[in-house]
C-alpha positions in Angstrom: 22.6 61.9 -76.0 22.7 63.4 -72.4 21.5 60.1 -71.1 24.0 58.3 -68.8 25.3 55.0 -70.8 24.8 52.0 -69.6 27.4 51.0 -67.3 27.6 47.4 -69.4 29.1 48.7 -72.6 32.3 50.1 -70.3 32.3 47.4 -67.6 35.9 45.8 -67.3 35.1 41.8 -68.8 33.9 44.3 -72.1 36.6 46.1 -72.2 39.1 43.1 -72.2 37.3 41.5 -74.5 37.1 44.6 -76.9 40.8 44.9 -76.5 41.6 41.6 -77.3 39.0 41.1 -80.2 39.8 44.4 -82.3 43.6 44.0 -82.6 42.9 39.8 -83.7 40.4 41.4 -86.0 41.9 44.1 -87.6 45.0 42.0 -88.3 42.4 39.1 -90.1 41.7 41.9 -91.9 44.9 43.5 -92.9 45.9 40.1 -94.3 42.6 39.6 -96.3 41.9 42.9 -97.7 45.4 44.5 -97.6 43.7 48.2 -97.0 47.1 49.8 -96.2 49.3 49.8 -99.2 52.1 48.1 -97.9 53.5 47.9 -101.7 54.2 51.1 -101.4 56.0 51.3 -98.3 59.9 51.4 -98.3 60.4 48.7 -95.3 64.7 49.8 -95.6 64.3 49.8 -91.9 63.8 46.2 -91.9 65.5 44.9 -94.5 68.0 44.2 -91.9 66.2 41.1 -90.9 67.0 38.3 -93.2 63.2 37.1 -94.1 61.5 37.9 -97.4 58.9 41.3 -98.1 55.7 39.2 -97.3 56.9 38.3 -93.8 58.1 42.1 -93.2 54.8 43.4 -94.5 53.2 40.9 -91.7 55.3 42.2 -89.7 54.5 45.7 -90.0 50.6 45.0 -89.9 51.5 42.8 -86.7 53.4 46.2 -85.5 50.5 48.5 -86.2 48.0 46.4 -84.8 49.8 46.3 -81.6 50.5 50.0 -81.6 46.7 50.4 -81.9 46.0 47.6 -79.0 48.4 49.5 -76.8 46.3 52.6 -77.8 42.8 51.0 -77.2 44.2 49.6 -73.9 45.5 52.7 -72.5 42.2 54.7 -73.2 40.1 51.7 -71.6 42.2 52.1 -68.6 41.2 55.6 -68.5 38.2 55.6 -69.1 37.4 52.8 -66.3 38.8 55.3 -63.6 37.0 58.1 -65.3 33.9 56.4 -65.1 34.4 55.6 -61.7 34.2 59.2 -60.6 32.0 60.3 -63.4 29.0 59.7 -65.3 29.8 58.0 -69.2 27.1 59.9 -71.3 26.5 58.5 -74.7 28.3 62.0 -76.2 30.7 61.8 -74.0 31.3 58.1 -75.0 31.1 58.8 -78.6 33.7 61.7 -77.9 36.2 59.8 -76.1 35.7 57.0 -78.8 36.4 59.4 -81.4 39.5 60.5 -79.1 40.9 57.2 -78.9 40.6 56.4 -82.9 42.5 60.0 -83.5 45.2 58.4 -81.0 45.5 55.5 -83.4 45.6 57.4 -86.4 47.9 60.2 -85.2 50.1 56.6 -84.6 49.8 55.3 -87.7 50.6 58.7 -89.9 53.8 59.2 -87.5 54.9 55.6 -88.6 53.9 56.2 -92.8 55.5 59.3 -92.3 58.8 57.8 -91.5 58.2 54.7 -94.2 56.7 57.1 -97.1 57.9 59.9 -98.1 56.0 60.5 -101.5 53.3 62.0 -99.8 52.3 65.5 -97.5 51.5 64.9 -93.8 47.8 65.8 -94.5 47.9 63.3 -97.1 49.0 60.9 -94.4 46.8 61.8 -91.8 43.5 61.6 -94.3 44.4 58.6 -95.7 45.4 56.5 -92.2 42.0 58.4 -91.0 39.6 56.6 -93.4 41.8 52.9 -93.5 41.9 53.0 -89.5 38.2 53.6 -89.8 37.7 50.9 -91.7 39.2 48.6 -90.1 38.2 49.5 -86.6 34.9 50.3 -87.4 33.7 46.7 -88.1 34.8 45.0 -84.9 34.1 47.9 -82.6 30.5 47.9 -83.8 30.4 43.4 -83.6 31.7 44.0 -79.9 28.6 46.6 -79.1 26.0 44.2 -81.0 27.4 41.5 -79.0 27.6 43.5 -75.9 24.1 44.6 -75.8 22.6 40.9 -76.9 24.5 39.8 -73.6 22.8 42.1 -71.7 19.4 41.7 -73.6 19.9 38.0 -72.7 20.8 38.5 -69.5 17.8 40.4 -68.4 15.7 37.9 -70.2 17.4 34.8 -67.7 17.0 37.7 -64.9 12.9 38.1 -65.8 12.5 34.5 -66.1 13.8 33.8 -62.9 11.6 36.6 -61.6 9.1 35.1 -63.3 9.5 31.6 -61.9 9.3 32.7 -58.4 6.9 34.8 -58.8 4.8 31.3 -59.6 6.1 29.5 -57.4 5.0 32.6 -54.8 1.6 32.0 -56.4 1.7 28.4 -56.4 2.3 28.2 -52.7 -0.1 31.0 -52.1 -3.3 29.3 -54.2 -4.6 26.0 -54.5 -5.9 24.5 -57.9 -8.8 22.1 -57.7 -8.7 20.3 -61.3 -11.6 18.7 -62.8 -10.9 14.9 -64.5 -9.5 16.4 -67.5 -6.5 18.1 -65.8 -8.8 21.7 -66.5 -8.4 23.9 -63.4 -12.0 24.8 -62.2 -11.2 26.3 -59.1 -8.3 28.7 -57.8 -8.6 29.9 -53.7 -6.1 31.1 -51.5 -4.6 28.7 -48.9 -5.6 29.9 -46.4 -9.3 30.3 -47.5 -9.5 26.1 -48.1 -10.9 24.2 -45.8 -12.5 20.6 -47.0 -12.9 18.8 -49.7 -15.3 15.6 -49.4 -15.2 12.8 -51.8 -19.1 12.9 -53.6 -18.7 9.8 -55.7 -17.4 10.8 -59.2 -17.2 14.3 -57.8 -15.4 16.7 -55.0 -16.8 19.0 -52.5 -15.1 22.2 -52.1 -15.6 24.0 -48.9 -14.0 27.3 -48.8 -14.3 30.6 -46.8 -16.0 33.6 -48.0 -16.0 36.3 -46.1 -17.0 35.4 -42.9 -19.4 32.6 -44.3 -18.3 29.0 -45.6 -19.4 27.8 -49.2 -18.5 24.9 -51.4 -18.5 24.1 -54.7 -18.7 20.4 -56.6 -15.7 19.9 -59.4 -15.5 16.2 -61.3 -13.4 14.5 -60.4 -12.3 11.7 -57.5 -10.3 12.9 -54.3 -7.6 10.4 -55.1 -6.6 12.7 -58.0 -7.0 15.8 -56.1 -5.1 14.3 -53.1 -1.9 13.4 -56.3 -2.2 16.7 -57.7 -2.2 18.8 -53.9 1.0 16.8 -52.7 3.1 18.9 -51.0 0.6 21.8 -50.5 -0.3 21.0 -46.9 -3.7 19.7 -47.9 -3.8 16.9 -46.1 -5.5 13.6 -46.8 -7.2 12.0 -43.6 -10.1 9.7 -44.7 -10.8 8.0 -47.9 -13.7 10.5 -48.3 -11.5 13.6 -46.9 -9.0 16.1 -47.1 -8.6 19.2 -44.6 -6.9 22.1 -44.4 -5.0 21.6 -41.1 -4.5 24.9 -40.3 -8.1 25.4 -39.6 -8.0 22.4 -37.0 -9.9 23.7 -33.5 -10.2 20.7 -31.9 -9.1 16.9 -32.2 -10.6 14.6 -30.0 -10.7 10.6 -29.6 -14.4 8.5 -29.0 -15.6 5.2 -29.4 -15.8 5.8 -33.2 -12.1 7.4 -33.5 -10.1 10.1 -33.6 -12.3 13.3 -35.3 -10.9 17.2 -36.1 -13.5 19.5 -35.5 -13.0 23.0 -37.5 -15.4 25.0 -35.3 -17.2 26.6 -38.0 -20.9 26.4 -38.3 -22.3 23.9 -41.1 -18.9 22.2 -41.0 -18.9 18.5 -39.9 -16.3 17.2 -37.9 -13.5 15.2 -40.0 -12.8 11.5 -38.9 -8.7 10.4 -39.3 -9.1 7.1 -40.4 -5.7 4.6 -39.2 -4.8 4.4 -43.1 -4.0 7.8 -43.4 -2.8 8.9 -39.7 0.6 9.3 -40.6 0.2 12.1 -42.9 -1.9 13.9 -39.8 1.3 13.0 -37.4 3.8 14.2 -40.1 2.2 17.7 -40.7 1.9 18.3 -36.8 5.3 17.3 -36.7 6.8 19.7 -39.2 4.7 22.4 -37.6 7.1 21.5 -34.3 
């Protein structure tokens, strides 16, 4: 109960919201339930205006219920420079809560008072206690159900944001070699790719390890695996290769074409066919 409260429940948007739902609640309610015994009220004080008993009893309950918004209202205000200052525990909420409904019904047995006159002030103060319990109890407690399922859903659209870029962190961190059937087989860092050959009806991973190169054969044809690595930086440069660019030593040019060698022992050097050139030219140039 000594446990700060979070700062949600009292942040300004909730309180204006609070303040404007009770009092539109409570006065719903009035009119439904008719808690308050306004039969029994002598309403001489407004028999001055010319419009029948039901329309002064609304406007009574319209008068209490904005006796008891001015209330609310007021204490928010307070409280929002108290907590500024201060830290809101959940006793001290619950006190100041507390506070703020004796406000409202120290209001409302100051107005029967005046209005009925059959009964003891402690009669008055017990029964506008328990009716302006009642009726503020319900919509105070829909405002703090509402209030935390806001936050609850709002730290839900906050962890699956996280969430997304934490895959897309992953997804531009790791490459996923699928086999035909869309299965991954394979997950290695970026920067640990190197090759993959086109085997026939098969793919040749080559991949460090250490300080040691390895490769591993997955089903499936490097067309697919060139569709599904769009975008990755794996770059297609033959019909029977794609390389890792970043791991480019050397390109040279001979009477058999353009070849990137990788430097790396057991690794053969990689021709660029013309077909696929551009997409050699294009990563160079968004390395520029």
């Amino acid at each position: 109960m000594l446990k700060p409260i979070p700062s949600f429940i009292y942040s300004k948007a909730n309180q204006i919201s609070m303040v404007l739902f009770v009092p539109f609640f409570a006065l719903v309610f009035i009119n439904l339930y008719r808690p308050l015994d306004f039969d029994r009220i002598d309403d001489s004080f407004l028999r001055a205006f010319d419009i029948s008993r039901e329309a002064r009893v609304q406007l009574i309950a319209l008068m209490m219920v904005l006796g008891g918004m001015v209330i609310a209202a007021a204490s928010r205000i307070l409280m929002g420079l108290y907590v500024k200052r201060n830290t809101m525990t959940y006793i001290g909420y619950i006190i100041w809560i507390f506070g703020e409904l004796l406000a409202m019904v120290t209001t409302l047995t100051l107005a029967t008072l005046l209005t009925d006159t059959t009964k003891t002030i402690t009669e008055l103060f017990k029964n506008s206690f328990v009716k302006t319990f009642l009726i503020v109890f319900i919509p105070y407690a829909l405002c703090y159900i509402y209030f935390i399922w806001q936050e609850n859903l709002r730290e839900l659209r906050s962890l699956r944001k996280q969430i997304e870029r934490d895959e897309t962190v992953l997804q531009k961190a790791y490459i996923q070699i699928l086999d035909e059937k869309g299965e991954m087989r394979l997950s290695i860092r970026r920067e640990h790719l190197v090759l993959i050959e086109s085997a026939d009806n098969y793919v040749c991973v080559h991949y460090l390890n250490g300080d040691k190169t390895k490769k591993t054969m997955v089903r499936n044809t490097l067309s697919r695996v060139a569709e599904h690595l769009k975008g990755t930086g794996i770059v297609r440069c033959h019909r029977s290769y794609m390389i890792n660019l970043e791991h480019a030593k050397i390109m040279h040019r001979d009477k058999e074409g353009v070849f990137i060698e990788l430097g790396m022992e057991g690794m053969p050097d990689v021709p660029i066919s013309r077909t696929y050139a551009d997409n050699v030219k294009e990563w160079l140039s968004n390395r520029d």
